[in-house]
Every structure is written in C-alpha cells, then in structure tokens.
C-alpha positions, 0 to 999 in steps of 0.5 A: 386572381384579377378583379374588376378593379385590377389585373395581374400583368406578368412581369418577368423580373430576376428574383433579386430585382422584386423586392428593389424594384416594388421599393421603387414603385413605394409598394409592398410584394405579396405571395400569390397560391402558385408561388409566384409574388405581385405588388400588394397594392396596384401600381400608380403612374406617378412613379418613373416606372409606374408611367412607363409600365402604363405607357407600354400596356399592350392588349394581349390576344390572349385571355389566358394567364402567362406564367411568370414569378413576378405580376404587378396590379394595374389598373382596369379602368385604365382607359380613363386616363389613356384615351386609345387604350380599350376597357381593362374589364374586357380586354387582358393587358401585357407589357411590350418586349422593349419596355420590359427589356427597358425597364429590368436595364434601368433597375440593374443600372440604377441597383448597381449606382446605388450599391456602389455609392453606398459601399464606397460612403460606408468605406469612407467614413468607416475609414475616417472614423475608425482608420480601418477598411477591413470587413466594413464592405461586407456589412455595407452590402448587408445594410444596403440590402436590408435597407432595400429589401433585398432577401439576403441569401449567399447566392443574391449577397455574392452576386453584389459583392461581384457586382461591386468588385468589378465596378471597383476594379474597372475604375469606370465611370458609373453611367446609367445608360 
C-alpha cells in the first residue's frame, strides 16, 4: 500500500490509543484491506510527535511489510530534510524500539492527565450547578471519549473509568513522566 510519496511504517499502538493518538497528530484513521488502520493523511514533523517519529526513523534490513494493527504514512523524500537519512523510495524505514516505547508512554500519560482533568472539571461544575455528583463521572468519561475519538466500547469505557478511580484513589500527583 506504500507509494512513492509515502510509506507505511508499523506502528504497534493499544487499540484504545489509535484514535487519541491520530487526534494528536491532527489527522484522521483509515482501514486498510487487511484489517489493520493508518493515518489518513501522512504525518507531518510539525507536531511533538510527528518530529519524534521523524527523528527516530531507522533503515529496516528488511523489505517486507511487519505486520502490525496501526501504520502511520510518512514521508519517501524524507531525506530532504534529514540530510543522514538515505532516499524513502529505495530504502524501507521502521521506528527505533525506544522511540515507540517513548511515545506509547507519553500517550498513556498525557491520555490519563487529560481524562482525570476533564472528569474532576465535569464533576465540579456539575456540583456547582446542580448540587449533585451522582452519574456526572459517567458521562464525562463518555464525553471525553467522544470528544477525542475513543471508540466507546464496554472494555475501552471501563479501562478509563479504572484509570480514573485509581487516580482519584491514590491522591497523586499527576506527573508526565
């Protein structure tokens, strides 16, 4: 499915990750034949991410696709902008073990922040408004996964609402590490 203009590099991703992670990178996923997704459109470095990925490309030995559920579109002429990279024509690109390690904890981190900010503004001003708690943390993990294009599904919606209990419950601070 690679063209001249672009590439699919294997992104192994959790699947509630996709769809948060192409809202990152301000673009949209599509279904490949085999069942697996991609980035609609290819991946720019002016992200935080898309310069990470970029930056982390490494030249695959090999020419044969990985298998993988996520692939994101980069770039062939990418040697343009990064002098010491070889021509994406000739040469297969994969992303560096630690730069996908890197990136999927980041993600996982920054998905987390941003649930528990969202939850604990929903609660609040639910509280302030209506002088009630009961089933507004529900709705908000719902809104925010519409909202950032999280498929809803019962196993997704309760692997946040866990996320965000435990976070509630441990009274931590919320660091990205």
């Amino acid at each position: 499915m690679s063209s001249d203009k672009y590439q699919l590099v294997p992104f192994p991703i959790p699947e509630h990750l996709v769809y948060y992670f192409s809202r990152k990178l301000g673009c949209e996923v599509e279904d490949l034949p085999d069942g697996s997704k991609c980035t609609k459109s290819v991946i720019t470095k002016d992200s935080f991410y898309g310069e990470t990925l970029y930056q982390s490309l490494e030249v695959s030995k090999s020419m044969k696709k990985t298998n993988s559920n996520f692939y994101i579109k980069i770039r062939s002429s990418i040697c343009q902008d990064y002098k010491g990279m070889p021509d994406g024509r000739y040469n297969k690109y994969h992303l560096s073990k630690s730069a996908l390690q890197f990136v999927i904890k980041h993600l996982k981190q920054v998905l987390k922040t941003e649930l528990i900010a969202f939850v604990d503004g929903a609660v609040y001003a639910n509280l302030k408004i209506k002088g009630t708690k009961k089933g507004i943390t529900h709705n908000a993990i719902a809104q925010f996964m519409f909202r950032n294009r999280i498929h809803i599904n019962k196993l997704t919606f309760e692997s946040l609402r866990k996320m965000q209990y435990r976070a509630k419950k441990s009274n931590k601070p919320l660091i990205i590490k």
